[in-house]
C-alpha positions as CSV (number, residue, x, y, z in Angstrom):
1,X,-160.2,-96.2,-59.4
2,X,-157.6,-93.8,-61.1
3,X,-157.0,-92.5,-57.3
4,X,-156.4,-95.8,-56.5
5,X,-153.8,-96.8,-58.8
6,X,-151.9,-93.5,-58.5
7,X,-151.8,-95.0,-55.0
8,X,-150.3,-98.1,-55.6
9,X,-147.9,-96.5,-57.9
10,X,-146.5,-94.1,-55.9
11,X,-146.4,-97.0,-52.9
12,X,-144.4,-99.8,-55.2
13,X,-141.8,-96.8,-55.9
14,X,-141.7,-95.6,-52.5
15,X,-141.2,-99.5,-51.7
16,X,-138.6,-99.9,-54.7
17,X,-136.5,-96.6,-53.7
18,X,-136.4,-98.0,-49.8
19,X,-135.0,-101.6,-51.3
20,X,-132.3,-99.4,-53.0
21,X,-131.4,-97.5,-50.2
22,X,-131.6,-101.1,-47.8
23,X,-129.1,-102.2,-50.8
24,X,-126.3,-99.7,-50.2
25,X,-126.9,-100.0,-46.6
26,X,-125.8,-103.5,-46.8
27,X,-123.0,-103.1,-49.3
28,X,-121.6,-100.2,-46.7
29,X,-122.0,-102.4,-44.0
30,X,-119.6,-105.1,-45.9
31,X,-117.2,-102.6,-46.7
32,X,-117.0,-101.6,-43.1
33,X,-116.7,-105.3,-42.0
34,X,-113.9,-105.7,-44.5
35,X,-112.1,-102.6,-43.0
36,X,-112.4,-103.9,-39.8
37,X,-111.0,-107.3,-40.5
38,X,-108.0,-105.7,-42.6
39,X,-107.1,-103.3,-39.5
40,X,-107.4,-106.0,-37.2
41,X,-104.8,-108.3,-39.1
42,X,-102.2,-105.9,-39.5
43,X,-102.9,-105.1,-36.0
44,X,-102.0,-108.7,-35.4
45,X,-99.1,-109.0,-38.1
46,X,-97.5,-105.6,-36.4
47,X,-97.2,-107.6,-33.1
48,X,-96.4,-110.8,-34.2
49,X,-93.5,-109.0,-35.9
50,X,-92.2,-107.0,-32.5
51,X,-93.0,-110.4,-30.8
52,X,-90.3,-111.8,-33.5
53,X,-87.8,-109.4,-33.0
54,X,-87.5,-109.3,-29.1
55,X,-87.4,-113.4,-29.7
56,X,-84.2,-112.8,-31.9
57,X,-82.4,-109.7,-30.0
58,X,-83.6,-107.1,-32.2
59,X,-81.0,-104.5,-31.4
60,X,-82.8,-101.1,-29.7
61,X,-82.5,-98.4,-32.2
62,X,-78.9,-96.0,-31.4
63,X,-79.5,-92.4,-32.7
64,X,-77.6,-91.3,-30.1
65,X,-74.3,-90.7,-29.7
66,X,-72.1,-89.9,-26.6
67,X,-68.8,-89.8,-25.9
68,X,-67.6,-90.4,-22.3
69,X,-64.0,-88.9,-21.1
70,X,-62.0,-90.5,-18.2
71,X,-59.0,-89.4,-16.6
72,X,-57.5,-91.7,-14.3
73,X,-58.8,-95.2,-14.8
74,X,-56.5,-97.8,-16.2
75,X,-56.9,-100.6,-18.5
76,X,-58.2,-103.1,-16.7
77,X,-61.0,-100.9,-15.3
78,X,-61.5,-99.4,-18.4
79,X,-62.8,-102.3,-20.2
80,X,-64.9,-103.7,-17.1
81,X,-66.9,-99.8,-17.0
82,X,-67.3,-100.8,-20.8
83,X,-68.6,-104.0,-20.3
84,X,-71.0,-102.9,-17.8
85,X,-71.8,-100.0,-20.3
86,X,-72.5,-102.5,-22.7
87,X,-75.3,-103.9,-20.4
88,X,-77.0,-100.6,-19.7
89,X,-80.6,-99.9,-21.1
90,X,-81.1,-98.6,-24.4
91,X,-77.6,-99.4,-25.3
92,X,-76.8,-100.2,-28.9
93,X,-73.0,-100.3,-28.3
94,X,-70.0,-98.7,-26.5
95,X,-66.3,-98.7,-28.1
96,X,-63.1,-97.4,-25.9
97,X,-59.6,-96.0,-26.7
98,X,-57.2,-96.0,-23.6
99,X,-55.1,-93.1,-23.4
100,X,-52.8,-93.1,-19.5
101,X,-53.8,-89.3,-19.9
102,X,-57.6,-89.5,-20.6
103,X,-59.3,-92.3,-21.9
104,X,-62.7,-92.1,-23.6
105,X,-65.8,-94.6,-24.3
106,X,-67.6,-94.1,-27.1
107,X,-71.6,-95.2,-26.6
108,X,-74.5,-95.6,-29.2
109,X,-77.5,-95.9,-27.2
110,X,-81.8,-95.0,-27.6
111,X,-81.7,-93.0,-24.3
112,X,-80.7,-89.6,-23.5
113,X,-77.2,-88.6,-22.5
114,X,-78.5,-87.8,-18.6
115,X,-80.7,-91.0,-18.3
116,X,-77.2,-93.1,-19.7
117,X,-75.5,-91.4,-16.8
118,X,-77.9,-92.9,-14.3
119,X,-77.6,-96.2,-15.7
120,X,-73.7,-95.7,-15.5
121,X,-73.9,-95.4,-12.0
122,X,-76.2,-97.8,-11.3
123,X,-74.2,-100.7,-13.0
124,X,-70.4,-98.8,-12.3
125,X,-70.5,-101.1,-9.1
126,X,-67.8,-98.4,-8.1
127,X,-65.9,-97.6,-11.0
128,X,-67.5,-94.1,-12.0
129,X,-69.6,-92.6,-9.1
130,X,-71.6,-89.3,-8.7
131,X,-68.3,-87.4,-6.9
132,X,-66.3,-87.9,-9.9
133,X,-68.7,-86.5,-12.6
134,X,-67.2,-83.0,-14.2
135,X,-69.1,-82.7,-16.6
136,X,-72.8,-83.6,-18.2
137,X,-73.8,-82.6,-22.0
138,X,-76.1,-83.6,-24.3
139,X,-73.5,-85.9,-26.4
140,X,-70.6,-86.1,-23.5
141,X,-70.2,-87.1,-19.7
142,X,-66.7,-86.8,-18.1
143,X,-65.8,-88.7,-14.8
144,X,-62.2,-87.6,-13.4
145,X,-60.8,-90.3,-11.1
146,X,-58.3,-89.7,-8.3
């Protein structure tokens, strides 16, 4: 009989200590679920928020900065190669001075200074083409035009 209720003893704690550990299981198991629901709402916040800045012409982010030299263009065509600077990929913003002896647009853009080029020329229509680049730097292009 003594056996017997050593047995039972040592079977309602091996019972009680496997309730405790089914406990914490559960408790981790809610913590997780709460984790998971927090990542997936900021998750959806984050996009809602890019969704809301495209839907109000979030400007692309300019860091940076090169300044394109022109010799030979005049006034008129400087501010049209502007313009369609202006309308180029990854383009924040583009300024000009006109100078008769070398004019120079100033662009703030996300792209590097070689992919800008290739958007120059694509949208130039003319103005600027491959013959009259002279030179190609990481903060400076220069067209000469004849």
């Amino acid at each position: 009989m003594n056996t017997l209720k050593c047995l039972l003893v040592m079977m309602l704690s091996a019972s009680l200590h496997s309730a405790r550990a089914q406990d914490i299981f559960d408790k981790v198991d809610k913590l997780l679920n709460k984790t998971e629901k927090a990542s997936n709402q900021t998750d959806r916040a984050g996009k809602t928020a890019g969704k809301l800045g495209k839907l109000f012409g979030k400007k692309e982010k300019s860091d940076q900065k090169t300044v394109i030299s022109i010799s030979g263009i005049d006034y008129a065509k400087l501010q049209d190669l502007q313009a369609r600077i202006e309308g180029c990929s990854g383009v924040a913003s583009a300024t000009s001075k006109f100078n008769k002896d070398g004019s120079k647009i100033t662009v703030m853009h996300s792209t590097t200074s070689s992919d800008l080029l290739k958007e120059i020329l694509k949208k130039a229509n003319g103005i600027v083409t491959k013959e009259s680049i002279e030179e190609v730097e990481d903060d400076a292009i220069s067209f000469r035009l004849h």
